[in-house]
DSSP file (Angstrom, degrees, kcal/mol; ACC not computed):
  #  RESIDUE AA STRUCTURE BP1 BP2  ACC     N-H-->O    O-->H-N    N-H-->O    O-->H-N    TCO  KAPPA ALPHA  PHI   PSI    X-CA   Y-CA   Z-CA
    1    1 A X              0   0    0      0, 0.0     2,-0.8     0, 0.0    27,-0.0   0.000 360.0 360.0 360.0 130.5   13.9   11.3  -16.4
    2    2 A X        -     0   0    0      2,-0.0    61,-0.7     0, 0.0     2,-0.4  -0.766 360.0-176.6-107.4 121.3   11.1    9.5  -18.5
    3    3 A X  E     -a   63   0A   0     -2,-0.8     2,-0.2    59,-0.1    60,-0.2  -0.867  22.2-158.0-111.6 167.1    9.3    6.2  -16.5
    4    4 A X  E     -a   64   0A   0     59,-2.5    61,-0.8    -2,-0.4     2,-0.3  -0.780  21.6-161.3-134.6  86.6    6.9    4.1  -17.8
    5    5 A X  E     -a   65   0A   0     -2,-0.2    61,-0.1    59,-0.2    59,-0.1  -0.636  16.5-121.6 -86.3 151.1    5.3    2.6  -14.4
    6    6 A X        -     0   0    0     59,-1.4     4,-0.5    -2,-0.3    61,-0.0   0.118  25.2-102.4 -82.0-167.3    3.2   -0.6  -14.6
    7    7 A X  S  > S+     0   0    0      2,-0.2     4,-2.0     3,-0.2    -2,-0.0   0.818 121.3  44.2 175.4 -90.9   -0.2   -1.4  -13.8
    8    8 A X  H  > S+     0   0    0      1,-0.3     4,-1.4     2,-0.2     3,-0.5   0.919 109.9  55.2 -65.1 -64.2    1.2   -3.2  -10.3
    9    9 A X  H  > S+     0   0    0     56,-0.4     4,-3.3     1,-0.2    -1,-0.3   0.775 100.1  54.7 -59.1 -41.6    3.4   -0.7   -9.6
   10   10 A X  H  > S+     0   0    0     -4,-0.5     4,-1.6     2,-0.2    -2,-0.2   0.941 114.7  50.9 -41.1 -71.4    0.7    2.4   -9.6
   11   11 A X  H  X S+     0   0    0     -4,-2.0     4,-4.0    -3,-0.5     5,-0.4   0.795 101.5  46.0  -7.8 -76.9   -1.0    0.2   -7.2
   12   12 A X  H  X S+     0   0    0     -4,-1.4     4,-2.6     2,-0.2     5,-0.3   0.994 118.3  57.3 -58.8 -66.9    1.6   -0.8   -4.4
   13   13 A X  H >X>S+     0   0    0     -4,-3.3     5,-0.9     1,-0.2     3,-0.8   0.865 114.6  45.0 -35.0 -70.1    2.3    4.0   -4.9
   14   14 A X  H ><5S+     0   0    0     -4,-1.6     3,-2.1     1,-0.3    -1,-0.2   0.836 113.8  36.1 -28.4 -81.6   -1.3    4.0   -4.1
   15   15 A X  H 3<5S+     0   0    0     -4,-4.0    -1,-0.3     1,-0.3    -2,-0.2   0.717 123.7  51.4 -70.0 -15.3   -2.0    1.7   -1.1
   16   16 A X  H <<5S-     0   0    0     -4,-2.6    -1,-0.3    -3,-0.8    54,-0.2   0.371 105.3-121.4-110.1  19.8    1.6    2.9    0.3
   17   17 A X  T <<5 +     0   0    0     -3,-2.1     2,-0.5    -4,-0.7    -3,-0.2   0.940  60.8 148.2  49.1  51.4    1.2    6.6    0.1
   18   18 A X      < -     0   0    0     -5,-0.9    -1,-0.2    -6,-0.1    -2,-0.1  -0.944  32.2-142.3-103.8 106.8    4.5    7.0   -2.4
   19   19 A X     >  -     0   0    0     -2,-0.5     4,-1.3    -3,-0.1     5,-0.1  -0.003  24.7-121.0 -56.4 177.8    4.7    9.5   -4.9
   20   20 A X  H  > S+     0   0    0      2,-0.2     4,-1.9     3,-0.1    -1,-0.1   0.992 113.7  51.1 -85.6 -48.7    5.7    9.9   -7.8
   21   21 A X  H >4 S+     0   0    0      2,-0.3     3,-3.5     1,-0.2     5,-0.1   0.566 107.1  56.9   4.4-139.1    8.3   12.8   -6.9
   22   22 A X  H 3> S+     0   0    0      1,-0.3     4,-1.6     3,-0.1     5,-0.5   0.359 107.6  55.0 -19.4 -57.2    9.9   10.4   -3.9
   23   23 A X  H 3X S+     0   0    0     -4,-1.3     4,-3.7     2,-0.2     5,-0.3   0.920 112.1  36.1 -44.7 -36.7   10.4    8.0   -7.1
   24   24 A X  H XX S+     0   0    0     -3,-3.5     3,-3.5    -4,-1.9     4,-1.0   0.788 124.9  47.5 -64.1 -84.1   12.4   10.6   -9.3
   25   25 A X  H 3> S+     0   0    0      1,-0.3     4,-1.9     2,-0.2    -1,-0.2   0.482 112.8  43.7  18.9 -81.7   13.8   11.6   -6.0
   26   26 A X  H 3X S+     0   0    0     -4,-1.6     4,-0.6     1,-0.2    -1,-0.3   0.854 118.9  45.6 -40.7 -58.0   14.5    8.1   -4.9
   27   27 A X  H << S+     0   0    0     -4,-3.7    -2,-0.2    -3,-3.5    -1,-0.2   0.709 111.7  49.0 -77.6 -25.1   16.0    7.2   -8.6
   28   28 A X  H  < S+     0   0    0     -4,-1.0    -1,-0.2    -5,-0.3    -2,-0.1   0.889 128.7  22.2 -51.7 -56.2   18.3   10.5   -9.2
   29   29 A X  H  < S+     0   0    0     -4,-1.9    -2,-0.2    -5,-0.2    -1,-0.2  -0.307  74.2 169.6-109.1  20.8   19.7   10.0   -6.1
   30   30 A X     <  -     0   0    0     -4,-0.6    16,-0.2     1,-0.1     3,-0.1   0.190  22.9-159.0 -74.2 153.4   19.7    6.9   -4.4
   31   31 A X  S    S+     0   0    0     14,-1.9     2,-0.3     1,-0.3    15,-0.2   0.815  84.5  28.8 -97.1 -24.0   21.7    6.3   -1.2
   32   32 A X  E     -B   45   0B   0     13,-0.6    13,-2.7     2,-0.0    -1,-0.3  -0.905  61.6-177.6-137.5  93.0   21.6    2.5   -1.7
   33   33 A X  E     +B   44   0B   0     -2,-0.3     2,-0.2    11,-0.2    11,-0.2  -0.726  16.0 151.2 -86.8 161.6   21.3    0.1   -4.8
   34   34 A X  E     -B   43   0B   0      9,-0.5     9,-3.7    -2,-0.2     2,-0.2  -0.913  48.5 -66.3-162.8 169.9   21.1   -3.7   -4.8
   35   35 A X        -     0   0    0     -2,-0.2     7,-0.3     7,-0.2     2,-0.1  -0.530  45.0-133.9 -54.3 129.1   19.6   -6.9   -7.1
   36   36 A X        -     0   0    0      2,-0.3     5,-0.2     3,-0.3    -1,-0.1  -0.239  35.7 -90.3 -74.1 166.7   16.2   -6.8   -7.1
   37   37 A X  S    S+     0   0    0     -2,-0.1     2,-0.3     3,-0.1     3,-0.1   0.571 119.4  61.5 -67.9 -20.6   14.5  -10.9   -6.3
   38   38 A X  S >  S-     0   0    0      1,-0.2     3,-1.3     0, 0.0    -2,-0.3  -0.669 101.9-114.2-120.5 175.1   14.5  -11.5  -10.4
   39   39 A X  T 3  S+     0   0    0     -2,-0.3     2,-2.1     1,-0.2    -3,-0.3   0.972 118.3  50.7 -72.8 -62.6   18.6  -11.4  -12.5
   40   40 A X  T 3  S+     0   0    0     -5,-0.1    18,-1.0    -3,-0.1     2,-0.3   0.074  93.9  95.0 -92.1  42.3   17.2   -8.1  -14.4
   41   41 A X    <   -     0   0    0     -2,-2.1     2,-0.2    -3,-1.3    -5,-0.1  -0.721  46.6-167.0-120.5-173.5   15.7   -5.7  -11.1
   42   42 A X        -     0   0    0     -7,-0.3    14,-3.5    -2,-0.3     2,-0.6  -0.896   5.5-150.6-177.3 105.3   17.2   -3.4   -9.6
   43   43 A X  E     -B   34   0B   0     -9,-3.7    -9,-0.5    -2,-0.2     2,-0.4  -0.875   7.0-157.2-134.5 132.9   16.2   -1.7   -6.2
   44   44 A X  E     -B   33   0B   0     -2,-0.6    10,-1.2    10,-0.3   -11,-0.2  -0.838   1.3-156.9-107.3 130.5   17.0    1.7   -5.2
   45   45 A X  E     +B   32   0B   0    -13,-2.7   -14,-1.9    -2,-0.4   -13,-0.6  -0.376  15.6 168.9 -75.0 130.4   17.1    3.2   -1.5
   46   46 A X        -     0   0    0      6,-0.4     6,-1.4   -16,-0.2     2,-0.2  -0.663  26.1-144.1-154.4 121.2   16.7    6.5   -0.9
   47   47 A X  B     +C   51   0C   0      4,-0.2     4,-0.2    -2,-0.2    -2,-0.0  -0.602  35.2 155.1 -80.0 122.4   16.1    8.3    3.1
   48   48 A X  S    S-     0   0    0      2,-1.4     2,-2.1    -2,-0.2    -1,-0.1  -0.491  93.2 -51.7-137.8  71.0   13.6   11.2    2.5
   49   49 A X  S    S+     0   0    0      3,-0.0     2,-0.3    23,-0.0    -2,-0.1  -0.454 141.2  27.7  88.5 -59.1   12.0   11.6    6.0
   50   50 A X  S    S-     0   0    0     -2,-2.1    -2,-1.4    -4,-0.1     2,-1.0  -0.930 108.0 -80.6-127.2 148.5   11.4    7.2    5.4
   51   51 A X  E     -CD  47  71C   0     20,-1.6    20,-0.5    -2,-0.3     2,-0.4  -0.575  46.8-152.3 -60.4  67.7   13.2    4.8    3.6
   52   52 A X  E     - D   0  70C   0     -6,-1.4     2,-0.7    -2,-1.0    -6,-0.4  -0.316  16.2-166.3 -63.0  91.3   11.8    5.4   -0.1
   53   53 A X        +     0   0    0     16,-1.0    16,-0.4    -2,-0.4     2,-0.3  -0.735  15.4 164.4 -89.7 119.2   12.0    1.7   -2.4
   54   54 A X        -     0   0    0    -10,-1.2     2,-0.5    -2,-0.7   -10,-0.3  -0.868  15.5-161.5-123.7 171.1   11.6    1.5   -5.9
   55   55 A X  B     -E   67   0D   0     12,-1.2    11,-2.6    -2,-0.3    12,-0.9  -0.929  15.4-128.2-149.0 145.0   12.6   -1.5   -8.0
   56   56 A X        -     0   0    0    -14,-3.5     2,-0.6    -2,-0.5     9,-0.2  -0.994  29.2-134.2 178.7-149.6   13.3   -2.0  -11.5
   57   57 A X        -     0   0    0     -2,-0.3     7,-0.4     1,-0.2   -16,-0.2  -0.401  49.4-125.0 -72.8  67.8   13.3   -3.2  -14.6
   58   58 A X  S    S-     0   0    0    -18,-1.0    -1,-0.2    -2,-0.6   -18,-0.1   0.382  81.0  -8.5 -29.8 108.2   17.2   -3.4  -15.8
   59   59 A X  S    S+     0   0    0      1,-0.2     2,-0.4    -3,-0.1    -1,-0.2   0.987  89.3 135.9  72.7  46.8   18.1   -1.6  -19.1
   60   60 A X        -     0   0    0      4,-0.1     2,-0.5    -3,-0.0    -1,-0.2  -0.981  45.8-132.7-133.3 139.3   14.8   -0.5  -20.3
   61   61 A X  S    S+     0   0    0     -2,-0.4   -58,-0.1     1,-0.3     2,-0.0  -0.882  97.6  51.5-120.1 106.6   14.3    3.0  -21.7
   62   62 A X  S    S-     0   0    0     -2,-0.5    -1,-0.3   -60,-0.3   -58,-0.3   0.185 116.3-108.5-101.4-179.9   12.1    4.6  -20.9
   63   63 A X  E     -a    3   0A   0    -61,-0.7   -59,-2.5   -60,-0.2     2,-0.2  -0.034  39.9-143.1 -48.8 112.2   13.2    3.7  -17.5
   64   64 A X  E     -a    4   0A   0     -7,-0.4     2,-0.4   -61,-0.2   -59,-0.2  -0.548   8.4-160.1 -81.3 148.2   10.2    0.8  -15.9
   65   65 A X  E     +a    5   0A   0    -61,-0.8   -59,-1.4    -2,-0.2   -56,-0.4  -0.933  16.0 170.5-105.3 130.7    9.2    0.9  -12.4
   66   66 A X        +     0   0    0    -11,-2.6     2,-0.2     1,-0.6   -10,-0.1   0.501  64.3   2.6-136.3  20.5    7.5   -2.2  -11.0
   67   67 A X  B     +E   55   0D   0    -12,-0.9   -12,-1.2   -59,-0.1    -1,-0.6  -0.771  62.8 174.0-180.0 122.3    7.1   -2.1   -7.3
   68   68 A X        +     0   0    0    -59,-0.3     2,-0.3   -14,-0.2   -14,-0.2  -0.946  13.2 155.0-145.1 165.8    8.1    1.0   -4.7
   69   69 A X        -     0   0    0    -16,-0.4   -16,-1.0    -2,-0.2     2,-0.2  -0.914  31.7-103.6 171.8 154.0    7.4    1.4   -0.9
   70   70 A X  E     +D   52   0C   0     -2,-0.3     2,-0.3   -54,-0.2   -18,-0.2  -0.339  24.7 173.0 -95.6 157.1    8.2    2.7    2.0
   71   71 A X  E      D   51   0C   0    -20,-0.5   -20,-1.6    -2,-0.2    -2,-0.0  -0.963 360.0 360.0-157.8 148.1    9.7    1.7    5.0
   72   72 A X              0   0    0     -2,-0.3   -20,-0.1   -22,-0.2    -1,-0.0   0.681 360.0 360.0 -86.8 360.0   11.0    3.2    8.5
């Protein structure tokens, strides 16, 4: 799976101790998609020990990431 993560998103991985692994993980496999806050996101759920978030970019190849985090 090819991503192209932003700038913001690298960031938010950072300061929330997400890898990139949980993201493939997260993206492969998701237990839960839904609309991301803007018409063209997209955010996928995945339970890996914690509640794994990624959101993004609709229909872009390769595939953008622009925000992920965790939650319990």
């Amino acid at each position: 799976m090819e991503l192209s993560i932003s700038p913001h998103a690298r960031a938010r991985m950072e300061q929330r101790g997400v890898t990139e692994q949980e993201i493939v993980e997260t993206l492969s496999n998701p237990d839960l998609t839904r609309p991301g806050n803007k018409p063209d996101r997209t955010i996928y759920e995945r339970n890996i020990g914690k509640i794994v978030c990624v959101v993004t970019v609709d229909q872009t190849n390769p595939l953008v990431i622009v925000s992920a985090w965790k939650k319990n």
